[in-house]
N, C-alpha and C positions, 0 to 999 in steps of 0.2 A: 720578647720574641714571639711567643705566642697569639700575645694580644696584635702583635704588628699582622702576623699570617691571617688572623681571624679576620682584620678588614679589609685586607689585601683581596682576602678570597672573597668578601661581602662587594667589594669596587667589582671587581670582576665579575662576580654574578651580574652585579644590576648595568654595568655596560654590557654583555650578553643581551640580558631581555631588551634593553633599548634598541642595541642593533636590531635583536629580530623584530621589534616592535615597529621599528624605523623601513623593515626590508620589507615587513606585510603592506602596510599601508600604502610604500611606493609601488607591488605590484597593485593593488587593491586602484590606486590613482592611476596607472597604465591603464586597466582596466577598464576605466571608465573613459579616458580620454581614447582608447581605441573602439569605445562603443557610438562614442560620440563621430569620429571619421566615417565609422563606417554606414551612420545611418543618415547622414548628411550628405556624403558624397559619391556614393555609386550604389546603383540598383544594384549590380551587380552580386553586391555583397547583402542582399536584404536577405536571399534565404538562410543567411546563418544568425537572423535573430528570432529567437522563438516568436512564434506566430500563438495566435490565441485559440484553445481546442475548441474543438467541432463541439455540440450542443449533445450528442450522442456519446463522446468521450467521458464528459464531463457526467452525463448520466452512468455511464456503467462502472467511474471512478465511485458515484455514487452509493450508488446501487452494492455493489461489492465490497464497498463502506462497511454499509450499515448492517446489509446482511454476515460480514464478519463481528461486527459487534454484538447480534444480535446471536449471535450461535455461539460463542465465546462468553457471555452472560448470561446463557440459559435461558434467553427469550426466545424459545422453540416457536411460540403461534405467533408473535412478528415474524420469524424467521421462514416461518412456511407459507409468507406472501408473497415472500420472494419467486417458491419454488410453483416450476407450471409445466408440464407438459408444452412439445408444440404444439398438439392436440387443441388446445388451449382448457384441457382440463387442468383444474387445480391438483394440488398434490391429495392424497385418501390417506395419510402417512396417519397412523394414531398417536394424538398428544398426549395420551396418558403412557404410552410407552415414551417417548422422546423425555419427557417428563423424570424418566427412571434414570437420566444420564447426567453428566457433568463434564464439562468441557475445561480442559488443564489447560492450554494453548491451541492457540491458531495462529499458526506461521504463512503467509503469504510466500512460498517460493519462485512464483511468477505469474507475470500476468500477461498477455496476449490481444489485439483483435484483430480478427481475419474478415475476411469476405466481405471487405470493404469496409468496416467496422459495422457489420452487421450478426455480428461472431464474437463470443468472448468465451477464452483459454485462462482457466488460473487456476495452477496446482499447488494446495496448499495441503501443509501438515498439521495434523490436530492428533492434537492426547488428550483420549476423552478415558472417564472411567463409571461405570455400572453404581448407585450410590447405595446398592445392595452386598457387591464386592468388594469397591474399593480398588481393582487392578486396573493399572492403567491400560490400555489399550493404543495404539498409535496406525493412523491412517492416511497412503498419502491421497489427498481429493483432489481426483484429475476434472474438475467443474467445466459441464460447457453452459455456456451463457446465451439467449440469443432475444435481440431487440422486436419487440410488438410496434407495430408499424400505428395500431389502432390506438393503443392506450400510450405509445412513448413513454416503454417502461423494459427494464433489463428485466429477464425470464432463467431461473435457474432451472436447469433439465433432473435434476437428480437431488435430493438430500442423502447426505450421507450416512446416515440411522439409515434410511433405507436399505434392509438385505436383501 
């Protein structure tokens, strides 16, 4: 009896995963046969297929990349090429103090760009902590971002060790 329930319920499982296996791929083939209508037969419908980003998008994706990586691994003087005044002064931030710090996380909370995408808005969270204390500390970083028309290059306004 027991031995009957153990396969009864083993059939059962693996007809389960089949149907769902069977019900993804039929939307998954909808999918594609409704991409296929609609880019074949009416303008109408182009603006709902992703269009390719702007060369400015694609830069401040970049940009905000790297410089999260680069603050998150404690690559403070990569990190501070990012950072520029609109002035177009570089940042005066001392490396030997950023130097003193450790980065726990960096959370990307949002990302933004305005004023034509000539503006970028990303508020992210970071637990950073002192490698003299040890306590962690948490900040949220309201980042404004903004694009050099000269160098076609994203420009961060503030570092956050900045007090």
């Amino acid at each position: 009896m027991n031995r009957t329930l153990h396969i009864l319920s083993k059939l059962v499982f693996c007809l389960l995963v089949g149907y769902l296996l069977s019900s993804c791929s039929s939307v998954s083939h909808l999918t594609e046969m409704a991409r296929a209508e609609v880019s074949v037969h009416s303008d109408s419908f182009k603006i709902l297929i992703p269009r390719k980003k702007d060369s400015r998008v694609l830069l401040f994706e970049a940009g905000t990349t790297g410089y999260a990586k680069n603050v998150r691994y404690g690559y403070f003087q990569e990190a501070l090429k990012s950072v520029r005044k609109r002035s177009g002064n570089p940042s005066d931030l001392s490396l030997e103090r950023m130097n003193s710090y450790r980065v726990h996380t960096y959370e990307v909370l949002s990302s933004l760009l305005v004023d034509n995408g000539r503006e970028g808005l990303v508020t992210v969270k970071i637990d950073y902590y002192s490698i003299d204390t040890g306590i962690i500390k948490t900040v949220i970083d309201r980042q404004k971002w903004w694009f050099g028309d000269t160098t076609q290059t994203w420009y961060l306004e503030h570092f956050f060790l900045a007090d």
